[in-house]
N, C-alpha and C positions, 0 to 999 in steps of 0.2 A: 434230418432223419426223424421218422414218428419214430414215438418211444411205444414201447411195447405194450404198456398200461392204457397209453389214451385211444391209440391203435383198438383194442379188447375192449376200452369203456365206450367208441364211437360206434362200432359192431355190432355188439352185443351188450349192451347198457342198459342201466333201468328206464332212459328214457319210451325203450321201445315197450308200443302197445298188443296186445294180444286181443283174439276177437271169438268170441265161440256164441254162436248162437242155438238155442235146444229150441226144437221142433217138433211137431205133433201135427199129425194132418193138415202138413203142406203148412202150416200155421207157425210163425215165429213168436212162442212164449215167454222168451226170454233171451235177452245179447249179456253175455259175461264177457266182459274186459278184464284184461288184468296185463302188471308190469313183471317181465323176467323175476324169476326165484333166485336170490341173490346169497350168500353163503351165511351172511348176518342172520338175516330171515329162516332160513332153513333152520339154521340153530333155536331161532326162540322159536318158533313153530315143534319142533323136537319137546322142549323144555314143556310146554305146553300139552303133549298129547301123549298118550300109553306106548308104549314098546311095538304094539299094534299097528301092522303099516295101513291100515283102515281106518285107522284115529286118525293117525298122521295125516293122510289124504284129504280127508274129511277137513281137520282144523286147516291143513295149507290150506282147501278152497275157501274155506268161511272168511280168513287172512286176506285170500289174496285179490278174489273175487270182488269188480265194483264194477259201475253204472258207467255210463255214457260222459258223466260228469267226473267220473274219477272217487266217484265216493263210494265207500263201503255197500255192498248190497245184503250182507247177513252182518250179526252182529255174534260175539261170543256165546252169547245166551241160545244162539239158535240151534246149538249141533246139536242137544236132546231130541228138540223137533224134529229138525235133519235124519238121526239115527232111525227114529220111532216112527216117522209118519210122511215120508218123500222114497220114492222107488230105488232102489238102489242100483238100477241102470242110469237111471239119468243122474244121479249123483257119480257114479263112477264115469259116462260121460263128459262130463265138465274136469270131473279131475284128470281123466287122461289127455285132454285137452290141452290142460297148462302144462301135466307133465310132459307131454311131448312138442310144445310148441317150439322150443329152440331147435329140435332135433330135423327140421328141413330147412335151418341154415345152412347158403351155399359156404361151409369150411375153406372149397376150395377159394373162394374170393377174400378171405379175409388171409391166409396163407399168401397169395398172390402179393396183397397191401404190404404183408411185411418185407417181402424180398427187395421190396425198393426205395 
């Protein structure tokens, strides 16, 4: 019998990848990758950002957001620039992105896996 934990880490685990690409006249400016938001991560992303769920949003993308290769595509340093000088649709884009990316997981199929 799967156990319940490895059941939820094969599912829904950090292995899995995320894919958003932002766009501008038919044109792909940009492919953000990123791995599920995990409950560790949420916490230090908290610790890290204002009370402000616009901070919050803002540092999870700069966290979480990487390249093709898996590496970083903003760094710490960048979210002044980010706030100050990038539109703030397409920054709210990319964050609604990852925040909604688990949320068109089929539930019912991982429900199914445990019953047997």
């Amino acid at each position: 019998m799967t156990r319940a934990v490895d059941l939820l880490r094969n599912k829904f685990g950090v292995s899995q990848l995320y894919k958003h690409d932002v766009i501008k006249n038919d044109e792909v400016i940009l492919s953000v990758y990123w791995n599920p938001l995990t409950i560790a991560e949420r916490e230090a992303i908290q610790k890290k950002s204002s009370d402000d769920v616009n901070d919050y949003a803002l540092q999870m993308m700069i966290e979480k957001a990487l390249d093709v290769d898996g590496k970083r595509i903003f760094q710490d340093g960048d979210k002044a620039s980010l706030r100050r000088e990038v539109e703030v649709t397409i920054l709210e884009e990319i964050q609604l992105a990852m925040i909604n990316a688990g949320a068109n997981k089929e539930v019912k199929e991982a429900k199914a896996d445990l019953k047997s």
